[in-house]
N, C-alpha and C positions, 0 to 999 in steps of 0.2 A: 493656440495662445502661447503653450509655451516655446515653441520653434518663431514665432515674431518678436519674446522678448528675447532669445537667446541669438537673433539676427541682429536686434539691434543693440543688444549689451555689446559686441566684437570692438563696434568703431571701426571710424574711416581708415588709420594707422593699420589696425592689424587687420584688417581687409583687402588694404593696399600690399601689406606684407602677404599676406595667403595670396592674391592674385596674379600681383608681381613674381613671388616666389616658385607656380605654377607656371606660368608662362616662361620664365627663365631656365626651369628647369628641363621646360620640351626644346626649347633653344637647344639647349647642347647637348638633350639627349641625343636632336636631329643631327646636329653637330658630330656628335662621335661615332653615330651610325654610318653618315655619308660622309666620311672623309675622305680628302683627293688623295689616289695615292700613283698619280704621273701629271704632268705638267696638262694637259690634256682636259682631266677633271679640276684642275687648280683655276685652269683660265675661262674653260666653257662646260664645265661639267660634263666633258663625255662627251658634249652634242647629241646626247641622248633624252633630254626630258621632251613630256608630252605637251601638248598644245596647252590644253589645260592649267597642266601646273607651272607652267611657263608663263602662259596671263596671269596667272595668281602671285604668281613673283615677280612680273612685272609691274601688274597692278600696284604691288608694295614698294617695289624700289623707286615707284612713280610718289606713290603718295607720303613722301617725308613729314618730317616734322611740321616743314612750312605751310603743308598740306592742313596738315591734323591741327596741329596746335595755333598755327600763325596767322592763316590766312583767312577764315573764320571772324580772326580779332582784328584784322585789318579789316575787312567787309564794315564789323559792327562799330567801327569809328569815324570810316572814310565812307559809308554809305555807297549811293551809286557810283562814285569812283573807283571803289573798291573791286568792280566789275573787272576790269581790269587783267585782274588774277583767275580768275573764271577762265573770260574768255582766252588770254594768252595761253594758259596752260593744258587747257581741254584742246584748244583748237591746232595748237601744236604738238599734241601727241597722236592727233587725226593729221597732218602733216607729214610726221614722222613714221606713223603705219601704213602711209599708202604712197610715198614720195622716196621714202628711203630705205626701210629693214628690208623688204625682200629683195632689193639690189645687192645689201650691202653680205646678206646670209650667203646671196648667190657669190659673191668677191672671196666667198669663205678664210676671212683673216681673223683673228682673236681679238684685236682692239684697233682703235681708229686710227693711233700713227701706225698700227701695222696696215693697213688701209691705205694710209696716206703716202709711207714709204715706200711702197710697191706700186701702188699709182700714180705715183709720182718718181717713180724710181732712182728717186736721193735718199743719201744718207743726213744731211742736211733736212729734207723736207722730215723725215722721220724723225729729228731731234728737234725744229722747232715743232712737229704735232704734240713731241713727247711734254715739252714745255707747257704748252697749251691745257694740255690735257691734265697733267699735277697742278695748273694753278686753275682750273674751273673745278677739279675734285676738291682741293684746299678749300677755296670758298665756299664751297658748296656745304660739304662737310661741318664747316664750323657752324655753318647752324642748326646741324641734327645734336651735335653736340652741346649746345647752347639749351636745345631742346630737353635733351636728355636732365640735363642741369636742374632746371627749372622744374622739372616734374620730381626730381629728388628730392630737390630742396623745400616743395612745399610735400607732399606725401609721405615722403619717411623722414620729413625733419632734418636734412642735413645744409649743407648749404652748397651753394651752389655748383663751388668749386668741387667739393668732393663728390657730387655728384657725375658731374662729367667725367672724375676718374674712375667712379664704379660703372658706369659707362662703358668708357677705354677698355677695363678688363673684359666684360661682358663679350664686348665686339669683337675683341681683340682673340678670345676663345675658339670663338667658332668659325671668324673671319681665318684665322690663319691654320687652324687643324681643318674644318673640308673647304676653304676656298670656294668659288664657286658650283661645286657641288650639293656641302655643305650649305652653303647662303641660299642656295634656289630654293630646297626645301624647307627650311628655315621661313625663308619669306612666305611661303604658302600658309604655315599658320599663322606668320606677325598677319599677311591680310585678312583674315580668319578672326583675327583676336580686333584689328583696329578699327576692322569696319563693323562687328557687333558694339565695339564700344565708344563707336561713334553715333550711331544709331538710337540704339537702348533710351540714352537721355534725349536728344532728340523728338521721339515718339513720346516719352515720357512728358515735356514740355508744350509740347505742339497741343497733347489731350490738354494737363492742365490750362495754359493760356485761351487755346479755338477750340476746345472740346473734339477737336480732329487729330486722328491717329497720325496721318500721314503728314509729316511736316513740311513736305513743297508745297500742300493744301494749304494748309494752316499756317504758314508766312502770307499768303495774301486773303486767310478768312477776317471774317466778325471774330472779335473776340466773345468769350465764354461766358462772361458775366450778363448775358444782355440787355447790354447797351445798345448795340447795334453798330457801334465804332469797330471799322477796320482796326489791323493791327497797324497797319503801317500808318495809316491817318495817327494813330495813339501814339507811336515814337516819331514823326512828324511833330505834331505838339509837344512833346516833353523835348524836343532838340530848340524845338525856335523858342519856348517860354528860357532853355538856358541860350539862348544867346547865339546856339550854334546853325548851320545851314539846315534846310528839312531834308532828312536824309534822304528820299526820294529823289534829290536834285544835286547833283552832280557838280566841282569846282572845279576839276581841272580843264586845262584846254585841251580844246581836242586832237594838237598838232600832238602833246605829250600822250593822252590817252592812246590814238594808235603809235606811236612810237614804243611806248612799255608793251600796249599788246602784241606788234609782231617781233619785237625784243626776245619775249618772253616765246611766242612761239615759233619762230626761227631758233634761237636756244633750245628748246625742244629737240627739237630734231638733231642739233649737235651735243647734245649732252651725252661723252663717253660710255658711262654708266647705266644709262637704259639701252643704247644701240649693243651695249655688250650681250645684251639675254638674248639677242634674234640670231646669235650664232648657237647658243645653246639647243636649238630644235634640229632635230635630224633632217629636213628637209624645205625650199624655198616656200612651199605651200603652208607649212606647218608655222611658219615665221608671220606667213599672215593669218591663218587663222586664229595664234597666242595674241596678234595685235586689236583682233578686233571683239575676243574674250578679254583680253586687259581692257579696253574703251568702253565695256559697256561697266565692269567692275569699278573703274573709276569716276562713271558717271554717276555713279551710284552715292557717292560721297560727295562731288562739287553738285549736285542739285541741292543736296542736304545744307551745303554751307552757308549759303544767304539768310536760311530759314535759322540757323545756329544762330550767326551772327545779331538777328534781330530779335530775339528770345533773350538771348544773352544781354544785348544794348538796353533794350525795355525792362528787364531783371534790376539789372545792376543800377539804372538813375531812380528807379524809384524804391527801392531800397535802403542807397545813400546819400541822394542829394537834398539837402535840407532838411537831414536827420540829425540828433544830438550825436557829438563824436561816443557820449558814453552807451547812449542805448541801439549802436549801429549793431548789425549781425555778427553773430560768432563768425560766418566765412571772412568777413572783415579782416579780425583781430588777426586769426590764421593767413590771410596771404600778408598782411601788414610784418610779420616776418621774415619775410623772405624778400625785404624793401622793392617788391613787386609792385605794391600801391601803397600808396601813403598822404598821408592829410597833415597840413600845416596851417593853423588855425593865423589868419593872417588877422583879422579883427578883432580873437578875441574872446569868440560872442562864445566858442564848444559846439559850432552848427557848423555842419561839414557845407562848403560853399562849393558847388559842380558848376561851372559856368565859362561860356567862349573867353570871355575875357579875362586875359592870359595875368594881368596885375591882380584878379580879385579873385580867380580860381585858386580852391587849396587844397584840391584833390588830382594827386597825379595817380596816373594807370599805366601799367605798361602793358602792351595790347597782347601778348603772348600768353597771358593769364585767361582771358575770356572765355574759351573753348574748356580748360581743364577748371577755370571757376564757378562755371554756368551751373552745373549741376548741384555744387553745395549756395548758391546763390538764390536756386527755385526750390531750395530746400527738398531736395531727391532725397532716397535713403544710400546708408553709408557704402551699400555695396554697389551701386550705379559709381558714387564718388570714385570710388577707390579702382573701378573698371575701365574710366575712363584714363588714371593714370594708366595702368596696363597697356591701356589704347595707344596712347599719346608716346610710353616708352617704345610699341613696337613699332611705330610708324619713324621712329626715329634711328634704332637701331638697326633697321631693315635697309634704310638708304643708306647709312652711315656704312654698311657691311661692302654693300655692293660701289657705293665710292673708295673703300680702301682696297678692293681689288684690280678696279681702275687702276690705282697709284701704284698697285704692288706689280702689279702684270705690264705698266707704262715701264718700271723700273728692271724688273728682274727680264722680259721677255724684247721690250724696246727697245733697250739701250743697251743692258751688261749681252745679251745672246745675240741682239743684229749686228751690234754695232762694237762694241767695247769686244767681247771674247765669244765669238760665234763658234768655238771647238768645247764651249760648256757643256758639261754631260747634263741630262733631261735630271739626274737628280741632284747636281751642283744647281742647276737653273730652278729647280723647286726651292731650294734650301735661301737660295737668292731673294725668290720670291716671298717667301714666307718672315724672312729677315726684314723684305721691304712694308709689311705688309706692320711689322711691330714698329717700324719709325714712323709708318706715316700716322698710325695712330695717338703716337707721341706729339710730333706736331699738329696734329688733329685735334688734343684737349687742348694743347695749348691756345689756340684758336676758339677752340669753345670757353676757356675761359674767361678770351681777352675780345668778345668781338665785335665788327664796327659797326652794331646796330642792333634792332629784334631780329628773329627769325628770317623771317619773309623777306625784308629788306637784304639781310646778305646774301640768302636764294636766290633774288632777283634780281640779286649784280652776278652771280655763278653765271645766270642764264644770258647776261648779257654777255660775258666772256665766252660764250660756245658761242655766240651767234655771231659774235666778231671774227673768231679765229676760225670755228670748223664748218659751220656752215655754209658758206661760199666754194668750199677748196673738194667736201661731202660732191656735193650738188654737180657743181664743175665737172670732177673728179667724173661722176658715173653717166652726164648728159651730152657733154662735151669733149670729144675725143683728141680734139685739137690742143687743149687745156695741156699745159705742161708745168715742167717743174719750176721753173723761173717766176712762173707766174705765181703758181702756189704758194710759193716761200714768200713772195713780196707781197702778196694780199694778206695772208698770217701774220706777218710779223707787222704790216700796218696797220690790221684790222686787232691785233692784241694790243699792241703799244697806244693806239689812239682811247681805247676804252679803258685802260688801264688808266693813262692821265688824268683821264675823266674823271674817273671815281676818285685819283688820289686828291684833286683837286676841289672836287664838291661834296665827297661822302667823308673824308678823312680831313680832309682840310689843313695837308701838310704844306703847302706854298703858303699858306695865309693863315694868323692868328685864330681868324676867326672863320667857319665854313661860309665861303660867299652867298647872300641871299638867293632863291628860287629867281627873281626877275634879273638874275647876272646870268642864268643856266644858256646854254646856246641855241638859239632859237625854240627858246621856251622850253625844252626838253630834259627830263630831271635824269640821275645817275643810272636808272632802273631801263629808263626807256632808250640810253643812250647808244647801248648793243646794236638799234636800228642802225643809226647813223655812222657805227665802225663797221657794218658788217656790210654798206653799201660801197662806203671806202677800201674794204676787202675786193669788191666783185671788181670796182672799177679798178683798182690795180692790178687785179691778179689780169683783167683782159687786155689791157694796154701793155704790162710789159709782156705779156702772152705772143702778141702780135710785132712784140718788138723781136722774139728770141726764137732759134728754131723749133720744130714742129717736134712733138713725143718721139721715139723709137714704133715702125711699125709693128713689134710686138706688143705693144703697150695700148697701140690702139683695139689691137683684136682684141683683148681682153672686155676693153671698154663696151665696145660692141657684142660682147659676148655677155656680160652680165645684164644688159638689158630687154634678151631673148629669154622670152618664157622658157619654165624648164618643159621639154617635148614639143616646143615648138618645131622646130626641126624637122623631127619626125612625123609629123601633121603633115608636113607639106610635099611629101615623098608618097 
């Protein structure tokens, strides 16, 4: 009795503070333990970690903020469109483990313009990858930091901005004293910490609502109460009595549906930042079995997220919709802080109005809250609350780590050692690196301060950008021997420049006052899913001017050929 009043006298605040506090602190103890101390362990940790911990850290670097926090909130708005993100992201990092990490391990280079520069053997193709690769990290990045923001600002009460900067420092600690050494083990416990606290509430939800532990059950059981009403029949009815589709049924068209999904998983496969863990394992074999211990660890989390998302949607309309503004829940009044949600009483009446139509609805959401508000919304206790932020900051600073090693290693090992001063000493080239490693995170909050959208949305313009520029040139690169530099450069630099207009013109909406309607999008296809249609513009130029220019260097083809032969095949055949 008295260990349940003295759980619940702490509060969500200082729960947050003890678990955040725990967690931060194994951060950099792991940090100061494995620190890089040759360029070596800076870029790939040695190439010594185990299969194991190598899935667990990639598992994490997989599962960002967008993951954790964003994509959950998108599902529990957009329903079956929301699928989408499921499938793009699963299906492309199944893609990505059996299509390209143990090619690229066996290529044994540090990063992808290291990759691209040497298979393509320019210095030009190495400075457009370099480019490629700082602007899908940028993007990417800004919205773990966006992330980061948002769980500050409501959990320890700060706002949004300064949360991003306590953030910055956090990252910035460990990111740059063990570099990828540092971050790999680091990420083994963020996945540790964000899939129990994604989980925990989850299970927690799925008993209270379907009396079922397991919540992939309990998104399509009876509910608890018996009635005998499905859940999804029950948020089916409360969506069409306000106005909106029944979630079960899907709006978008199908041209954009698969367009976002192989968007998203061709981007998969080109995203810097997870291709950089498969050089970390000491051998080709070892690269895939960390790929297929990371697939199973990740699945473990997008099964869980539909089930979130529809707990969460069901939570929150009957809750607030057609509640007095004065007798709404305390989780209310608390996110309503943090102008995350908020209610504008257009009638009058002090009766919160939740409804499709957009003149008489007075309640806006912003979808990033869902996943971190669920738990104080089903009335969980304060320390599920408070573990979920935990959750939500590791999943965000995990990716954020391993994107600014990206940016630090494109800069200090890409440009200043291949290209700009290749007589750098291995510890001028750390010093470089670890200098580069403190700006990008500089323009890193700044981007999470300022950025052009929720979560999820600016993840799934990052991914469109990998699949324009690197995916094609990847692919090419290790299947096609014929593939040369001319062509590379001219598929990158048409397959970045088309998708980049893209977005400026429909996501930013700097040509036009106003962002041009979704029926202006180019055949039907919205900013997210547009990575498809640059990244086909990629293949088709890199192979026409391919065939316009001469043929590789015959050492460059051995190579190509050679990364494709099992390791010991060879000797099988003697």
């Amino acid at each position: 009795m008295m260990y349940s009043l003295f759980v619940e006298g702490i509060g969500v605040q200082n729960w947050t503070y003890i678990l955040v506090g725990i967690t931060f602190a194994l951060y950099i103890g792991i940090a100061i333990w494995s620190r890089a101390g040759s360029t070596k362990e800076f870029y790939v940790a040695g190439g010594g970690v185990s299969p194991l911990a190598n899935g667990m850290a990639t598992a994490a670097d997989w599962m960002s903020a967008a993951s954790f926090i964003s994509m959950a909130g998108i599902i529990s708005f957009a329903g079956y469109d929301g699928a989408v993100y499921l499938m793009g992201w699963t299906g492309g990092y199944v893609l990505l483990a059996l299509l390209l990490a143990p090619y690229l391990r066996k290529f044994g280079k540090f990063t992808v313009p290291d990759f691209i520069g040497d298979r393509y053997y320019s210095k030009t193709a190495r400075i457009v990858a370099v480019f490629c690769a700082l602007l899908v990290s940028f993007t990417y990045v800004a919205g773990q930091m966006r992330g980061v923001g948002i769980v500050f600002s409501r959990f320890l009460e700060v706002n949004i901005n300064s949360g991003v900067i306590i953030g910055m420092l956090i990252v910035l600690f460990y990111a740059v004293l063990g570099g990828m050494k540092g971050i790999t083990y680091t990420q083994v416990a963020q996945y540790c910490v964000l899939i129990f606290a994604f989980m925990v509430p989850a299970i927690f939800i799925s008993i209270q609502m379907t009396g079922n532990p397991i919540p992939q059950l309990g998104f399509g059981g009876e509910l608890a109460d018996g009635s005998g009403v499905y859940l999804l029949d029950k948020l089916d009815g409360l969506s069409t009595e306000l106005g909106f589709a029944e979630y079960t049924e899907g709006s978008k068209s199908m041209i954009d549906v698969f367009a976002i999904t192989l968007a998203l998983m061709v981007g998969t496969a080109g995203l810097p930042h997870v291709i950089v863990r498969f050089f970390t394992v000491k051998r080709v074999k070892d690269a895939r079995k960390s790929a297929g211990i990371a697939l199973l660890l990740i699945v473990l989390l997008y099964s869980t997220a539909p089930a979130v998302a529809v707990f969460a949607r069901t939570n929150m309309i009957e809750t607030v919709s057609n509640q007095p503004y004065d007798a709404v829940p305390e989780w209310f009044k608390k996110w309503e802080t943090t102008g995350l949600i908020g209610f504008t009483d257009k009638n009058e009446d002090g009766v919160i109005q939740y409804v499709a139509d957009k003149s008489k609805n007075e309640l806006v959401v912003d979808r990033d809250i869902m996943v971190l508000a669920n738990p104080e919304i089903a009335s969980l206790p304060d320390w599920v609350i408070a573990l979920v932020a935990a959750g939500g900051l590791a999943a965000a600073l995990s990716t954020a780590a391993g994107l600014l090693l990206v940016i630090s290693a494109s800069v200090s090992h890409d440009l200043i050692k291949k290209i700009i001063n290749p007589k750098i000493s291995e510890k001028g080239e750390l010093i470089a690196a670890r200098l580069s490693a403190v700006g990008a995170v500089c323009v890193a909050g700044y981007f999470g301060i300022n950025p052009p959208g929720f979560v999820a949305a600016v993840v799934a313009l990052a991914f469109g950008l990998a699949a324009a520029s690197f995916f094609p040139a990847i692919i090419l690169g290790i299947f096609y021997k014929r593939m040369n530099k001319e062509g590379a450069i001219a598929g990158m630099v048409v397959g970045i420049t088309s998708m980049l207009l893209y977005m400026i013109k429909y996501k930013l909406g700097w040509f036009d006052e106003v962002v041009p309607h979704q029926n202006e999008w180019w055949f039907g296809i919205s900013p997210e899913g547009f990575g498809s249609i640059a990244m086909i513009l990629n293949f088709l130029v890199s192979v026409v001017v391919m065939k316009l220019t001469p043929v590789p260097p015959d050492e460059v083809q051995d190579i190509v050929e050679n990364i494709r032969i099992p390791s010991g095949a060879e000797e099988a055949t003697h």
